[in-house]
C-alpha positions as CSV (number, residue, x, y, z in Angstrom):
1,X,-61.5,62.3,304.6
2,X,-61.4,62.6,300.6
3,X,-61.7,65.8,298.6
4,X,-62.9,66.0,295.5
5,X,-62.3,69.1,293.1
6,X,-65.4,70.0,290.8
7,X,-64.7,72.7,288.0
8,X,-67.6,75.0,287.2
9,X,-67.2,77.4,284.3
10,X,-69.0,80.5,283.4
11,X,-69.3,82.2,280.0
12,X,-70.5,85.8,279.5
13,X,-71.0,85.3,276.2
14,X,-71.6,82.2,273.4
15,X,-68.4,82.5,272.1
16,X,-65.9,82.8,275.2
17,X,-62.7,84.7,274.0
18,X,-59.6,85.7,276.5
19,X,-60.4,86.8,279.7
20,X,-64.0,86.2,279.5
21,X,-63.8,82.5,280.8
22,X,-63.2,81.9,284.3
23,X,-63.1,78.9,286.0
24,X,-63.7,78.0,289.8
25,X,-62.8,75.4,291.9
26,X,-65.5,74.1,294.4
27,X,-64.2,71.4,296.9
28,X,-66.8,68.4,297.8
29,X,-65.6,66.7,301.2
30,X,-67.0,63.7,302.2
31,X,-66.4,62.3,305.5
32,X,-65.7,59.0,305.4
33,X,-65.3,56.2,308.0
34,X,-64.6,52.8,308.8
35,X,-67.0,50.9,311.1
36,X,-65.9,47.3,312.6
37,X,-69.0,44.9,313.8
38,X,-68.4,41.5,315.1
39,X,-70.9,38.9,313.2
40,X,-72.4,35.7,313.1
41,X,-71.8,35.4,309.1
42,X,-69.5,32.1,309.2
43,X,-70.0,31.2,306.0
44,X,-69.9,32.6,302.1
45,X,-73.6,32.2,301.6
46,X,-74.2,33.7,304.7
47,X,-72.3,37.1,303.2
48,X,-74.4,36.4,299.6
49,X,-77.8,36.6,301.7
50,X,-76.4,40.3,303.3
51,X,-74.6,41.3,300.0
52,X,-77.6,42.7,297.9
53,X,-78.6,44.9,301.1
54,X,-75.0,46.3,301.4
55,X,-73.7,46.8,297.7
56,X,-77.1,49.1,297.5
57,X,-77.4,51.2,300.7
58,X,-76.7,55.0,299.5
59,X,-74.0,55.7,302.0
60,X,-72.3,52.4,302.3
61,X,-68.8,52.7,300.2
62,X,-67.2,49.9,300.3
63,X,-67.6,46.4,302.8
64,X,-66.2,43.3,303.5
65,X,-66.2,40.4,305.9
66,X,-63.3,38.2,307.4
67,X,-63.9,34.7,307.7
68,X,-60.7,33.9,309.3
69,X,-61.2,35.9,311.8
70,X,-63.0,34.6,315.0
71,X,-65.3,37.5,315.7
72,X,-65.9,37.2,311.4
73,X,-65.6,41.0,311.4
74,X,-67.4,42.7,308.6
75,X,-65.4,46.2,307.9
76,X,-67.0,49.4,306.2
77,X,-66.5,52.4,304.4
78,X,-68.8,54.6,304.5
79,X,-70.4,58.3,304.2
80,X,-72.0,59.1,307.6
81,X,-74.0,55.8,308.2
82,X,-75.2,54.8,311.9
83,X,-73.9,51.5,313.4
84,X,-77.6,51.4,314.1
85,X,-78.6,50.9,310.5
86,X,-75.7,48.3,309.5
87,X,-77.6,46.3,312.4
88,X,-81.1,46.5,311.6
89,X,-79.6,45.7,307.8
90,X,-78.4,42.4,308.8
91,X,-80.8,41.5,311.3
92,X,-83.0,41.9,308.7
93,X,-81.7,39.1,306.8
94,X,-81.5,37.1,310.2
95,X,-78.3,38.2,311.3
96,X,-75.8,39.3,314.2
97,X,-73.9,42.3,314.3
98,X,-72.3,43.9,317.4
99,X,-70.2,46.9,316.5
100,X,-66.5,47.0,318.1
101,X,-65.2,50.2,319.3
């Protein structure tokens, strides 16, 4: 999990002069985390026909997909997203994915 510090100031007046500017700190959290499928993408067009679905979803962070490995396990980072959805993404585009727990 990330936090992220926003600062929000307030002015009483136009011209801000000592004491009149505070400044708060508001913390975002975002809870991230790292799901692991096992996949049928074998091959680098395979992740290019899955890529345009995954760079765009709203809560996917980060993804990527090892082709060395047997079970060509596609790794992400993300902000509360359902093992659910990743599946229906890529079986959308014709693919398998089986997440590993």
């Amino acid at each position: 999990m990330t936090e992220q510090m926003t600062c929000k100031r307030k002015h009483r007046n136009k011209t801000p002069g000592p004491g009149l500017c505070k400044t708060y700190f508001t913390p975002k959290t975002y809870c991230m985390e790292i799901l692991v499928f096992k996949t049928n993408l074998t091959e680098p067009h395979h992740i290019s026909n899955v890529e345009p679905s995954l760079n765009f979803h709203p809560r996917i962070i980060q993804w990527n997909v090892d082709l060395h490995d047997c079970d060509n396990i596609l790794r992400i980072v993300s902000n509360k997203i359902e093992a659910r959805e990743v599946q229906e993404l890529l079986s959308n585009a014709g693919y398998y994915c089986e997440e590993l727990e």
